[in-house]
C-alpha positions as CSV (number, residue, x, y, z in Angstrom):
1,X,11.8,31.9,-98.4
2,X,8.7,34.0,-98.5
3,X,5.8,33.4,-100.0
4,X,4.1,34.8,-102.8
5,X,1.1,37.6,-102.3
6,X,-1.0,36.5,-105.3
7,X,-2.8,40.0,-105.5
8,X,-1.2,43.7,-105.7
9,X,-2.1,45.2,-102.4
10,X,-4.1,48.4,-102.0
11,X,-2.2,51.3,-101.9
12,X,-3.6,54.7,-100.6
13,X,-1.7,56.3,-103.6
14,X,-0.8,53.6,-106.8
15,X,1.1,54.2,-109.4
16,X,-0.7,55.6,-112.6
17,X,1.5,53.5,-114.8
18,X,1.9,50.2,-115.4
19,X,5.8,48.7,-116.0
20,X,7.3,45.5,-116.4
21,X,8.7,43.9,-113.5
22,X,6.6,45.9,-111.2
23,X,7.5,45.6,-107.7
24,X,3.9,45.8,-106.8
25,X,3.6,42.5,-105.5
26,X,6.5,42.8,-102.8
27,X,5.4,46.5,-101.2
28,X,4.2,44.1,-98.0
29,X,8.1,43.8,-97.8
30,X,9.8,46.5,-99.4
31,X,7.5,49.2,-97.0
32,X,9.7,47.9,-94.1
33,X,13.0,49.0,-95.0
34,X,11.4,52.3,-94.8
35,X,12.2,53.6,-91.3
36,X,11.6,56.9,-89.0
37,X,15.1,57.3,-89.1
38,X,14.9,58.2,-93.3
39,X,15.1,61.7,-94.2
40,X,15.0,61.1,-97.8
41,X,14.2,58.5,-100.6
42,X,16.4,57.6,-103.9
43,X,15.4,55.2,-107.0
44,X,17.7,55.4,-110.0
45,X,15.6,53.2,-111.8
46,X,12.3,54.5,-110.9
47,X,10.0,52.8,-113.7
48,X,6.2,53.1,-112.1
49,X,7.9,54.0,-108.5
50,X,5.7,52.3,-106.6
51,X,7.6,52.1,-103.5
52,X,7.5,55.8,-104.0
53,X,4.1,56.1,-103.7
54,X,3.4,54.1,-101.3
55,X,5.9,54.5,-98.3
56,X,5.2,58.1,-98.9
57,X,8.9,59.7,-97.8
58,X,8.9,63.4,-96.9
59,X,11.4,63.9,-99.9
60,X,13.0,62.4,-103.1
61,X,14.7,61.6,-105.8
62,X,13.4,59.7,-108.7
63,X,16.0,58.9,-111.7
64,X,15.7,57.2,-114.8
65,X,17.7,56.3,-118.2
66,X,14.1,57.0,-120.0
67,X,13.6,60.9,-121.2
68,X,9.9,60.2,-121.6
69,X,8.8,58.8,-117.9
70,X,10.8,61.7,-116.6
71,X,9.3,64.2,-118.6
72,X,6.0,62.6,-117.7
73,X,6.7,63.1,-114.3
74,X,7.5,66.3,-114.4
75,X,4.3,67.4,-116.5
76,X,2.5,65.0,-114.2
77,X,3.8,67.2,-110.9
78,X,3.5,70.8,-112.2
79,X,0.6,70.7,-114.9
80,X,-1.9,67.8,-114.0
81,X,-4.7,69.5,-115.3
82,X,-3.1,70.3,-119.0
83,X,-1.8,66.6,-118.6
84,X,-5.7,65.5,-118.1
85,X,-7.2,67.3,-120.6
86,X,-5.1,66.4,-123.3
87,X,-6.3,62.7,-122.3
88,X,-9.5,63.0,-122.5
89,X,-8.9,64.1,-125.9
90,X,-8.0,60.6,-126.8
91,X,-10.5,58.0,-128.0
92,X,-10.0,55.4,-125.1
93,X,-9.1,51.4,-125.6
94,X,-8.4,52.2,-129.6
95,X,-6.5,50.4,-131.6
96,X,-6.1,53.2,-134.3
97,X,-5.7,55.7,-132.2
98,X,-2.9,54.2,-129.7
99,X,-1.4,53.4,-133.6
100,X,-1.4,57.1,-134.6
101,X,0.1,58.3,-130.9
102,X,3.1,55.2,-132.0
103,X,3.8,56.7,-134.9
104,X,3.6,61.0,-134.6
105,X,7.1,62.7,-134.0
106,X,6.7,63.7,-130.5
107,X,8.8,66.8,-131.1
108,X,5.4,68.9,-132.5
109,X,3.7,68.1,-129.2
110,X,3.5,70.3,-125.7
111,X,5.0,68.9,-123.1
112,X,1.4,68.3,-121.4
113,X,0.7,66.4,-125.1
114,X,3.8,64.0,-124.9
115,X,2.9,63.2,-120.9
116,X,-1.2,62.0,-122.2
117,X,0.8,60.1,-125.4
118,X,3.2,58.2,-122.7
119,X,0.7,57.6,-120.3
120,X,-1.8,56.4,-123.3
121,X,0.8,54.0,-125.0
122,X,1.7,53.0,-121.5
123,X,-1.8,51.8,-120.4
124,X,-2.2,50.1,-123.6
125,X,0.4,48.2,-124.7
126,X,1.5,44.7,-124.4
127,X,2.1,44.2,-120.5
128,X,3.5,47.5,-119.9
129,X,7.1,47.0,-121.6
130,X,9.1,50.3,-122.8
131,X,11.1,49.2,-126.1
132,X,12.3,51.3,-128.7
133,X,13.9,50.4,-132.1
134,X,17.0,51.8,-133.1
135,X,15.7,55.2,-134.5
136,X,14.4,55.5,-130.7
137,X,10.5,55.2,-131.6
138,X,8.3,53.3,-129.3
139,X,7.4,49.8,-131.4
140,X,5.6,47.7,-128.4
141,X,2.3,46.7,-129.9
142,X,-1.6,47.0,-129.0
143,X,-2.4,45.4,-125.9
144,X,-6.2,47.1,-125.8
145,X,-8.9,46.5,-123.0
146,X,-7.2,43.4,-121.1
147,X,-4.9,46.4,-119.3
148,X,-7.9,48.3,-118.0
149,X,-8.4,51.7,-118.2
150,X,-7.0,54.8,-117.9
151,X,-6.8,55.9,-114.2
152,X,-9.5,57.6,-112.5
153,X,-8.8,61.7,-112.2
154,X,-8.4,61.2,-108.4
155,X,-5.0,59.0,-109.1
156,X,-3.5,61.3,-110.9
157,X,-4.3,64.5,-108.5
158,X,-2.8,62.0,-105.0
159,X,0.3,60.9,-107.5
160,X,0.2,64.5,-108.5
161,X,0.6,65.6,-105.0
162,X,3.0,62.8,-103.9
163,X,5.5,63.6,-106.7
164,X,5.6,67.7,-105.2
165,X,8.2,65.8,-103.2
166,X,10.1,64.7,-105.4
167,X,13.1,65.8,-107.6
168,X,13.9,64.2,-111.1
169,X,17.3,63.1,-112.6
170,X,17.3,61.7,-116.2
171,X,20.1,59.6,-116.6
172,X,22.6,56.5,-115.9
173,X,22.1,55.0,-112.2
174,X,25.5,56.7,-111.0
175,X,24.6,60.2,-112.0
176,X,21.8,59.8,-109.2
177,X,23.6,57.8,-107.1
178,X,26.4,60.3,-106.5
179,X,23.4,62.5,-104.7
180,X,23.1,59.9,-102.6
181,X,23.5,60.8,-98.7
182,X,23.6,59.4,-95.6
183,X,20.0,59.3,-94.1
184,X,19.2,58.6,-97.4
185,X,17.6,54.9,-98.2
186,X,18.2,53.9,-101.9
187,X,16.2,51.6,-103.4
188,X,17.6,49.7,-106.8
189,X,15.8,47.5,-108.8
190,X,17.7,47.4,-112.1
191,X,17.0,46.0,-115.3
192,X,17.7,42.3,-115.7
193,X,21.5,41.5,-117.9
194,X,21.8,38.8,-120.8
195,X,21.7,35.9,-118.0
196,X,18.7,36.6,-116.4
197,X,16.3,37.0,-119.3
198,X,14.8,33.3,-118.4
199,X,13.0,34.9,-116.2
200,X,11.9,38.7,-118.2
201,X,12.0,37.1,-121.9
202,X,10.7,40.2,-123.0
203,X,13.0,42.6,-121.8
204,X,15.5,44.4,-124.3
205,X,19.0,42.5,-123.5
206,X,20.7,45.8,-124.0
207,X,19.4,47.5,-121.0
208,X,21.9,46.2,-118.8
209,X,24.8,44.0,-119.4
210,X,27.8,42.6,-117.0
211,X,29.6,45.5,-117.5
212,X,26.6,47.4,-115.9
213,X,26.6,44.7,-112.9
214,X,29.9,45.2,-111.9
215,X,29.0,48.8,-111.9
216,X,26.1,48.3,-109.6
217,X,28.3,46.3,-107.4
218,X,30.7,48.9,-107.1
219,X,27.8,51.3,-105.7
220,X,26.6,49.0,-103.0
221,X,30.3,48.6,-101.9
222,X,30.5,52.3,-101.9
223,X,26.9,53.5,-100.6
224,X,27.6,50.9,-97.9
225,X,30.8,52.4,-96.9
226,X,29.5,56.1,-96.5
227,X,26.7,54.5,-94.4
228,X,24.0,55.1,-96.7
229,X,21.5,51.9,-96.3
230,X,20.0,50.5,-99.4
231,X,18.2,47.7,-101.5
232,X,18.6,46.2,-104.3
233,X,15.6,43.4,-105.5
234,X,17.0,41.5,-108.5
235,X,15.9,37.6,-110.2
236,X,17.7,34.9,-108.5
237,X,20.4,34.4,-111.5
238,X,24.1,34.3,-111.3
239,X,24.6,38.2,-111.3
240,X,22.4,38.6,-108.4
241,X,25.0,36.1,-106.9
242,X,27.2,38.8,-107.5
243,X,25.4,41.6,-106.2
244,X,24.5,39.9,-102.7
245,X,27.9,38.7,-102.0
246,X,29.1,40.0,-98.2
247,X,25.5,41.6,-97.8
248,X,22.4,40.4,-96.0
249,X,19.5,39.1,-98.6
250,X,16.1,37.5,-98.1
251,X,14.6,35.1,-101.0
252,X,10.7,35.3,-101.8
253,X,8.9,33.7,-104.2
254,X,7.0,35.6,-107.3
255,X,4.1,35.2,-109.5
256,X,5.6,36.6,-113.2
257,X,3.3,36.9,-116.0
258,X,5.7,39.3,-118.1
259,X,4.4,36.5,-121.1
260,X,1.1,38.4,-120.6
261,X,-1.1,35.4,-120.2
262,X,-1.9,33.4,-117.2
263,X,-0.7,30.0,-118.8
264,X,3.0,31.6,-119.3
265,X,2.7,32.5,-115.5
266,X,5.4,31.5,-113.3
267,X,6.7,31.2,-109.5
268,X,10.3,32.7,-109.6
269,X,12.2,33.6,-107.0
270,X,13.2,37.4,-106.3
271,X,16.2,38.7,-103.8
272,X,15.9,41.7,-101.6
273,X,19.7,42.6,-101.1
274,X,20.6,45.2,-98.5
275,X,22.8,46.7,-96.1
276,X,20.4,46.9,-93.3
């Protein structure tokens, strides 16, 4: 087992969001399944891609079920500038105005408008968790100045720049995995099902289920048999007994804080599954 890297590294390019479950810590590791021999990167569930950013791959594809981070992406790539001004617009670390962005109907706002209003709610909600009720609105609450700020300009223009690379897919897992080629290294870190949620109480159980598990299982089976390397990092649970069955798997240990407070904080363990 590996030990746990108590601090994020530095990354040349980091992420300009913040996500739950962030992979952040394990980049030391994950960077290595990167190889010379790659043509091409693939993450169906892309979140903050991190990895993305920092193994810097000369193309890829970035899917994800979530219609926002992709379309903030995409106004993020093409139209950085209208993306920053429309942030600077907004009164920083404020509780009424992070309320107001909750609660307007995103479908009166630009494109460039509904990319500031993600990242905004992103920076400043409760430990970077995505949840929706079930008219589809954005609920998490106001997290305010223990998240930081909003990144620097500079951030933005490098992830700006890295994402030119890259081509989006909004969708289930197996609508970007069936672009999946050989050359290719996917990277999956999924959502954790029902059994897991010891570990990421404050995950929506609904994200993933067996059902989905079994799915993902399929894929490996399948990527694997086309020669397509990939990874897969998921909790140490009984579905990720399921998932690294056959396949070769390496066990470090991670500081959580998904509570949000350093006395919820908590060594778990994480599995890198892979083909490699």
């Amino acid at each position: 087992m590996q030990p746990d890297n108590t601090a994020a590294p530095m990354q040349d390019c980091a992420p300009f969001l913040r996500w739950a479950g962030s992979k952040r810590r394990l980049l030391p590791v994950l960077q290595t399944f990167w190889t010379k021999k790659h043509r091409r990167y693939v993450e169906p569930f892309a979140g903050s891609a991190c990895l993305f950013f920092a193994i810097k791959p000369p193309k890829a594809i970035l899917g994800d079920l979530n219609p926002e981070l992709i379309a903030t992406f995409i106004e993020v790539k093409y139209r950085i500038g209208a993306v920053l001004k429309q942030l600077k617009n907004l009164r920083p670390e404020d509780k009424e105005e992070y309320l107001r962005l909750r609660a307007i109907d995103i479908s009166t706002m630009t494109p460039p408008e509904r990319a500031a209003r993600f990242i905004y709610l992103n920076r400043y909600c409760f430990n970077g968790i995505y949840r929706t009720n079930l008219a589809g609105r954005f609920n998490v609450p106001y997290s305010g100045v223990r998240c930081g700020s909003v990144p620097a300009d500079e951030v933005f223009q490098k992830c700006s720049n890295r994402l030119r690379r890259a081509r989006f897919i909004n969708g289930d897992f197996e609508k970007v995995l069936h672009h999946a080629e050989k050359g290719d290294l996917v990277y999956m870190d999924p959502p954790f099902a029902v059994r897991a949620r010891r570990v990421f109480r404050e995950y929506d159980p609904s994200t993933f289920t067996h059902e989905d598990i079994q799915r993902l299982r399929s894929w490996m089976e399948r990527l694997n048999s086309k020669g397509i390397t990939f990874v897969v990092s998921y909790a140490e649970s009984d579905e990720a007994d399921v998932l690294k069955k056959n396949f070769s798997y390496e066990t470090i240990a991670v500081r959580r804080h998904i509570a949000g407070f350093a006395a919820h904080r908590a060594m778990t363990n994480e599995l890198l599954i892979s083909n490699i």
